[in-house]
KEBA-517554 format. One record per residue: residue number from 1; x negated, y negated, z negated of N, C-alpha, C in turn. Coordinates in pm, whole numbers. Layout:
BEGIN
+-----+--------+--------+--------+--------+--------+--------+--------+--------+--------+
| num |   n_c1 |   n_c2 |   n_c3 |  ca_c1 |  ca_c2 |  ca_c3 |   c_c1 |   c_c2 |   c_c3 |
+-----+--------+--------+--------+--------+--------+--------+--------+--------+--------+
| NUM |      X |      Y |      Z |      X |      Y |      Z |      X |      Y |      Z |
...
+-----+--------+--------+--------+--------+--------+--------+--------+--------+--------+
This chain:
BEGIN
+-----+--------+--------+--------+--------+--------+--------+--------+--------+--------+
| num |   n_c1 |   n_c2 |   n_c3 |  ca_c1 |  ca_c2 |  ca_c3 |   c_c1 |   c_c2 |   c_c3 |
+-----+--------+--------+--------+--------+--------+--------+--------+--------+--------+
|   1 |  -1323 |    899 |    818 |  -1312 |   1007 |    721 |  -1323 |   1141 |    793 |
|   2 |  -1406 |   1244 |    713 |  -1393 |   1346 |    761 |  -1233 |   1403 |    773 |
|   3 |  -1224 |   1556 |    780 |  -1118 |   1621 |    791 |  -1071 |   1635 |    668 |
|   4 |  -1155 |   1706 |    581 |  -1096 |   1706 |    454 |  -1064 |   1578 |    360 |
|   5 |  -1095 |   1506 |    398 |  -1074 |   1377 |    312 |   -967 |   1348 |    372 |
|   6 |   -929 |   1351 |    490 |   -830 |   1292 |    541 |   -696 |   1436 |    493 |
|   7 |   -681 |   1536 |    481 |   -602 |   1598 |    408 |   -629 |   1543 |    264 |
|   8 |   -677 |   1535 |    172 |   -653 |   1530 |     61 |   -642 |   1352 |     66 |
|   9 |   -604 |   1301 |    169 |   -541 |   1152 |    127 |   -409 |   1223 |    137 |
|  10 |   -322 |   1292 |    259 |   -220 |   1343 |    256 |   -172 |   1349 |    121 |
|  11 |   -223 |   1478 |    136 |   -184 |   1561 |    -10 |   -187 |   1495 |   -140 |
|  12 |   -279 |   1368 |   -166 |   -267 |   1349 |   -304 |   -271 |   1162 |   -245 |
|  13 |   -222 |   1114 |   -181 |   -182 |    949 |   -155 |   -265 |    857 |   -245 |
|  14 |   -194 |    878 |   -361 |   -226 |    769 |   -483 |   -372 |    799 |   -528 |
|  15 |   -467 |    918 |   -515 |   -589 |    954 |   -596 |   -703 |    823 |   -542 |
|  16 |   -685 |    778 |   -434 |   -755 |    645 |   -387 |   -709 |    605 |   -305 |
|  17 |   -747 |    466 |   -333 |   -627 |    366 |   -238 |   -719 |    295 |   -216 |
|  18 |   -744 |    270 |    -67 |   -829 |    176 |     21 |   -813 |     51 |     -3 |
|  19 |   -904 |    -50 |    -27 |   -881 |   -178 |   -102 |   -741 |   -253 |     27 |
|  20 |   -775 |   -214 |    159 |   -674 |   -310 |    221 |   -493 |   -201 |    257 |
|  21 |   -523 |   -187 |    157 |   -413 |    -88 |    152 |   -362 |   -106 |     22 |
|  22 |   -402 |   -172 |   -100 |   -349 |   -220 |   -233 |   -264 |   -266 |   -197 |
|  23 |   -103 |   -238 |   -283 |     12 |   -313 |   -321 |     -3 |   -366 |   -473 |
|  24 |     30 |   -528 |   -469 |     29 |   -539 |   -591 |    224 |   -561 |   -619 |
|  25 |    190 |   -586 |   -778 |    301 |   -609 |   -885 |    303 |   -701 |   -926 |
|  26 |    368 |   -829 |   -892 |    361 |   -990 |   -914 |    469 |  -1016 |  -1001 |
|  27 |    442 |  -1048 |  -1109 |    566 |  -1126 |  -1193 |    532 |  -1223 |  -1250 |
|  28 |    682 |  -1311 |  -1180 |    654 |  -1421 |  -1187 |    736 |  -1526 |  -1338 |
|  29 |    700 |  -1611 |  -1382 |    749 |  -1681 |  -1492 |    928 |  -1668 |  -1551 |
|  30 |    982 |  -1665 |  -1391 |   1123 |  -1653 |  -1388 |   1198 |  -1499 |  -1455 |
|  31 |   1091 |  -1435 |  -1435 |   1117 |  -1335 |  -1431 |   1109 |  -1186 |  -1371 |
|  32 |   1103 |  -1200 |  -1240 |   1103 |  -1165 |  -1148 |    971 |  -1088 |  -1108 |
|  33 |   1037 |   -966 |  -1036 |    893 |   -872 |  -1010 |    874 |   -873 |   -897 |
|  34 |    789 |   -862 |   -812 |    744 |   -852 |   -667 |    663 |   -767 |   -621 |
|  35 |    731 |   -665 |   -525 |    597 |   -576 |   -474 |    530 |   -552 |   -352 |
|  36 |    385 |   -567 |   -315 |    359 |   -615 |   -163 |    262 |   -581 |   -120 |
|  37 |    231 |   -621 |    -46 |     85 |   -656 |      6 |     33 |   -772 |     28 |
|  38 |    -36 |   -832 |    -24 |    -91 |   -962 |    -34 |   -168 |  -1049 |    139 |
|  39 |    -38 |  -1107 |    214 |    -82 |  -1130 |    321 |   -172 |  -1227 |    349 |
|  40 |   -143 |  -1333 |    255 |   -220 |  -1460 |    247 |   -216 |  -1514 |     88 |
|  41 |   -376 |  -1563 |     54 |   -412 |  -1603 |    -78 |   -498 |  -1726 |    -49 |
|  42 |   -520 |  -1821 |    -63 |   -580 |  -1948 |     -9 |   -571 |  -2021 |   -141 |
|  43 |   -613 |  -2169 |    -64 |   -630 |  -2215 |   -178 |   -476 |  -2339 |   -167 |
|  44 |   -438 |  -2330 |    -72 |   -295 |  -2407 |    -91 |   -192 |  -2407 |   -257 |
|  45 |   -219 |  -2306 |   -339 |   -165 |  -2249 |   -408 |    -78 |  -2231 |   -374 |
|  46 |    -38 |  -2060 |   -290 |     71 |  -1998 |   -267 |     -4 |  -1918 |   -235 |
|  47 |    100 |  -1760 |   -256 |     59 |  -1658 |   -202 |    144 |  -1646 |   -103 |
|  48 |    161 |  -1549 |      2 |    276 |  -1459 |     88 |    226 |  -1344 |     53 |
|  49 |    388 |  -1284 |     15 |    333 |  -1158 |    -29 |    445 |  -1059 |     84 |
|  50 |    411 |   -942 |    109 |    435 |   -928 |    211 |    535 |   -753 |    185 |
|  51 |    684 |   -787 |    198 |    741 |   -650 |     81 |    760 |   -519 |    220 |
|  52 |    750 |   -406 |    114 |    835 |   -275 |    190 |    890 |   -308 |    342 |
|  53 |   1025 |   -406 |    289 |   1127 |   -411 |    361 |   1086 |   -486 |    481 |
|  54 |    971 |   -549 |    491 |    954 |   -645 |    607 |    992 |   -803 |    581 |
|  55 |    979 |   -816 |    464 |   1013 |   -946 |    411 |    900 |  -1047 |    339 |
|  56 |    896 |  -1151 |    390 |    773 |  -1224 |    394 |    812 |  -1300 |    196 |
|  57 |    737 |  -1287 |    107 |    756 |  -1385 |     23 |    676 |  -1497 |    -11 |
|  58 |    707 |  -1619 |    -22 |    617 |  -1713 |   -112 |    614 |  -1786 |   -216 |
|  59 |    475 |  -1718 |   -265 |    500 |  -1772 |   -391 |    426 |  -1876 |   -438 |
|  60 |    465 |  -1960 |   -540 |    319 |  -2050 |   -607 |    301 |  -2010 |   -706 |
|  61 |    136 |  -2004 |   -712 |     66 |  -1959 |   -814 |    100 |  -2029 |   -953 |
|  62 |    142 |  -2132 |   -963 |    204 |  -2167 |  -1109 |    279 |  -2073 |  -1177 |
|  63 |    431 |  -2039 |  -1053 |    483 |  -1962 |  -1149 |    464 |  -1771 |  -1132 |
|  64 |    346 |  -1785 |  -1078 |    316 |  -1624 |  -1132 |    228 |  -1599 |  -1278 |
|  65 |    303 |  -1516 |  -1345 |    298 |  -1463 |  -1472 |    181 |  -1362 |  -1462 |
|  66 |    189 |  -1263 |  -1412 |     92 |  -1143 |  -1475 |     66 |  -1132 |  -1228 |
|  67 |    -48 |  -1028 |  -1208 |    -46 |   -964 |  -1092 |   -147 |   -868 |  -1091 |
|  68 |    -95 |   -769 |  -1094 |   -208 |   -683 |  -1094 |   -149 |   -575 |   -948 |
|  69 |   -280 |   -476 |   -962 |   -289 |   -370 |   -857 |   -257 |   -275 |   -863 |
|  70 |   -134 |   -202 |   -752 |     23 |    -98 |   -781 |   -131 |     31 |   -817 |
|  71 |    -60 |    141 |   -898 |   -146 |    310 |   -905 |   -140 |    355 |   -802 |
|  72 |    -15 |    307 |   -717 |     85 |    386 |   -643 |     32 |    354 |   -508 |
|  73 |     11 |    485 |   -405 |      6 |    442 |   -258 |    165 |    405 |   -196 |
|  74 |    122 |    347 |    -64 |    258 |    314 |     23 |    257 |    437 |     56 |
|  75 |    184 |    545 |     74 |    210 |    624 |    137 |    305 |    779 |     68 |
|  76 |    402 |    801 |    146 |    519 |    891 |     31 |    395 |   1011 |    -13 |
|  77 |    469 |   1021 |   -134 |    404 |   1135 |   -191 |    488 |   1274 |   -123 |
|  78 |    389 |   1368 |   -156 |    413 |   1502 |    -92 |    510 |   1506 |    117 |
|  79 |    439 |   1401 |    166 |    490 |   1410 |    296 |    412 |   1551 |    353 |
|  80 |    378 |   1613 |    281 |    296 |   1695 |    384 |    435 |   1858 |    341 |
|  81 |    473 |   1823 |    278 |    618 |   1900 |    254 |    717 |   1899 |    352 |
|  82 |    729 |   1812 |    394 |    836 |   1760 |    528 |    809 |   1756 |    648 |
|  83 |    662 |   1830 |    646 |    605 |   1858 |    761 |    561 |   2016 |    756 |
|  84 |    589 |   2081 |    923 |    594 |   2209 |   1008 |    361 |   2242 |    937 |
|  85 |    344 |   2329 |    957 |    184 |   2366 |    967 |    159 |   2262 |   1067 |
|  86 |    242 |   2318 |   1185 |    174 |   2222 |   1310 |    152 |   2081 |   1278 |
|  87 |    273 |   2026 |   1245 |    273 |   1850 |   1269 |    170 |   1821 |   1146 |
|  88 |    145 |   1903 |   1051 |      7 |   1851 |    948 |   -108 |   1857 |   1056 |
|  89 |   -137 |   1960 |   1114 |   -247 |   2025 |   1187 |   -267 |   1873 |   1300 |
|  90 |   -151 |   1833 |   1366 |   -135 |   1777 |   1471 |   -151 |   1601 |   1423 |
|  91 |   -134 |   1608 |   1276 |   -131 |   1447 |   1198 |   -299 |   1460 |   1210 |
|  92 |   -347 |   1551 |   1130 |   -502 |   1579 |   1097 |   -580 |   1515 |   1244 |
|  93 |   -590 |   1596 |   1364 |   -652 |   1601 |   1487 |   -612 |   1451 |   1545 |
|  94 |   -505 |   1388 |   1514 |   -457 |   1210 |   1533 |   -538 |   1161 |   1467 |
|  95 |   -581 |   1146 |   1317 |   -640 |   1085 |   1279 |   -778 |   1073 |   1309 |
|  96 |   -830 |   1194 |   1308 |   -999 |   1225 |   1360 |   -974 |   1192 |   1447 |
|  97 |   -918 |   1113 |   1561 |   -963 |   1052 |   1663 |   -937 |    910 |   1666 |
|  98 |   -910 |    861 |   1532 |   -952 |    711 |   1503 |  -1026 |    682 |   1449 |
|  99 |  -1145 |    792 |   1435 |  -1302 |    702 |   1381 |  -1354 |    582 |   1480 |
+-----+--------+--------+--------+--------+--------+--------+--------+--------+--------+
């Protein structure tokens, strides 16, 4: 990404979300909601879904109900608030050097 794209991921997180960067919203028959990143999908029928917290889940595809794909980035909204000019300036010049 250029420079500016890479600020306006900052600045606006959720406006596009890189397909390997989707969290989905799994609910399952029981009840139960789940939110992740989809580590493994095969054909075993199970997913691992993979949460926030660092917590591995698995599930079987029987009892998932609905799954769709979060609006929402992982990434906090308005972090560029909690950051100095510099450390934006200094996030920016980090990233352009992972093309």
């Amino acid at each position: 990404m250029n420079r500016e794209k890479l600020l306006a991921s900052i600045l606006e997180p959720s406006r596009e979300i890189a397909p390997q960067f989707t969290t989905w919203v799994i609910s399952t028959t029981s009840g139960k909601t789940h939110t992740g990143f989809i580590l493994e999908d095969n054909r075993t029928g199970q997913i691992k879904l993979g949460t926030p917290t660092g917590e591995v889940i698995v599930l079987d595809e029987q009892d998932i109900e609905t799954r769709e794909p979060s609006k929402t980035s992982v990434m906090p909204e308005k972090l560029h608030e909690q950051m100095t000019t510099q450390e934006l300036r200094d996030l920016l010049a980090f990233l352009e050097t992972l093309k």
